[in-house]
N, C-alpha and C positions, 0 to 999 in steps of 0.2 A: 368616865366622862370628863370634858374637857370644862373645866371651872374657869379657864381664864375668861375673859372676852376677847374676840375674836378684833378686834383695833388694836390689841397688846401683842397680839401674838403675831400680825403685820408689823408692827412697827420693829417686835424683835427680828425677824427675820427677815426687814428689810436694814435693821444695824450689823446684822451678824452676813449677810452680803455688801455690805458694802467695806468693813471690817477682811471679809474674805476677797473683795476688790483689789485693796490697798496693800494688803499681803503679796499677795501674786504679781501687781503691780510693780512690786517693792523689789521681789527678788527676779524679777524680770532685768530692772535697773543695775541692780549688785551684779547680776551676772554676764551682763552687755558691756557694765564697767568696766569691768577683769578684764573681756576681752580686747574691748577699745583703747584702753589706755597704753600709751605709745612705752618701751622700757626707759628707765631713767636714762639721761644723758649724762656721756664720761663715765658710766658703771666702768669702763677699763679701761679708764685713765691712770689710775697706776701703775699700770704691765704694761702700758705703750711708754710711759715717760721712763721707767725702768730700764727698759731696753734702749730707747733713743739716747740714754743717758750711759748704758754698756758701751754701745758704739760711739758715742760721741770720745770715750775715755780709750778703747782701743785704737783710734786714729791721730789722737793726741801722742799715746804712747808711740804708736808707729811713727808720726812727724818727727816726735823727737830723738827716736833712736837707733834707726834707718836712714841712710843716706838714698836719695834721688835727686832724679832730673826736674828741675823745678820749670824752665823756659831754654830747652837743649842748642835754640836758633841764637839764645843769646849768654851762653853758655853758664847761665844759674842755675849751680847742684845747691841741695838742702843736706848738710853735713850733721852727725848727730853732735848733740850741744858738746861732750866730753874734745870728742876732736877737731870741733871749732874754736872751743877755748884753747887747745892746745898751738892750733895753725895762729890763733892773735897773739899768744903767750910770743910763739917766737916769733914771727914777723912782725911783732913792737919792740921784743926784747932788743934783736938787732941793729934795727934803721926806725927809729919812729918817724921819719919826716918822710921816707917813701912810701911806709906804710899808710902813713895819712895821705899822702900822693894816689896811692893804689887805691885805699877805700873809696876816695871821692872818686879816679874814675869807674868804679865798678857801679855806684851808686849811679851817676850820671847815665851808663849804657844800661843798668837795667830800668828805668826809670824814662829813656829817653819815649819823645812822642814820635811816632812815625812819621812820614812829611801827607800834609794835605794832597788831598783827592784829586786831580783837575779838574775844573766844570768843566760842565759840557757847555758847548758852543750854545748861542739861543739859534732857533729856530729862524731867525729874522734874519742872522746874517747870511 
C-alpha cells in the first residue's frame, strides 16, 4: 500500500516531468546545433596560401630565367638576369656615353604615352 500522500507523489511526478522536459529539450538543441552551425571559416587557408605561394615562386623562377616577349609592337624581350648582365657588362664596358644614349631611348619608347583620342565633334555643330 501506498504510504506516501498522494500531493507528494504529484508534485514528484510533476518534478520528474518536467526534469524529463528539459532533458529532451536539451538534447533537441545540442543536436539542431551540430547541424546548424556553419564549418569554421579559412579551415583551408593553409593549402590555398600554400599553393598561391608555389605558383607565385614558380612564375618568379620563370620571369627570371626564361627569356620573352614582354610588348613585341614595341619591341621589349625580358632577358634572364645572367644574360642581361652580361649584354650591360659589355655595352658599358665599350662606349658608356652611347650606352647611356641607348638606355635612355629605350626607356623613353617603352614608357612613351600613345597620342590622345580625338573628340568627337558636339552634336550642335
Amino acid at each position: 500500500m501506498n504510504t506516501q500522500p498522494s500531493s507528494e507523489r504529484t508534485t514528484l511526478a510533476s518534478v520528474a516531468g518536467i526534469l524529463g522536459a528539459l532533458l529532451i529539450v536539451g538534447a533537441l538543441v545540442w543536436g539542431v546545433r551540430g547541424l546548424l552551425q556553419p564549418p569554421p571559416l579559412g579551415e583551408d587557408r593553409p593549402a590555398v596560401r600554400a599553393k598561391a605561394l608555389a605558383e607565385l615562386r614558380a612564375a618568379e623562377t620563370e620571369a627570371l630565367t626564361t627569356p620573352a616577349w614582354i610588348d613585341p609592337a614595341k619591341g621589349i624581350v625580358r632577358l634572364p638576369i645572367k644574360e642581361a648582365m652580361a649584354l650591360v657588362e659589355r655595352e658599358w664596358g665599350q662606349d658608356p656615353v652611347a650606352a647611356r644614349t641607348n638606355l635612355i631611348a629605350r626607356v623613353e619608347k617603352a614608357t612613351a604615352v600613345p597620342p590622345k583620342a580625338p573628340e568627337k565633334p558636339s552634336a550642335f555643330e
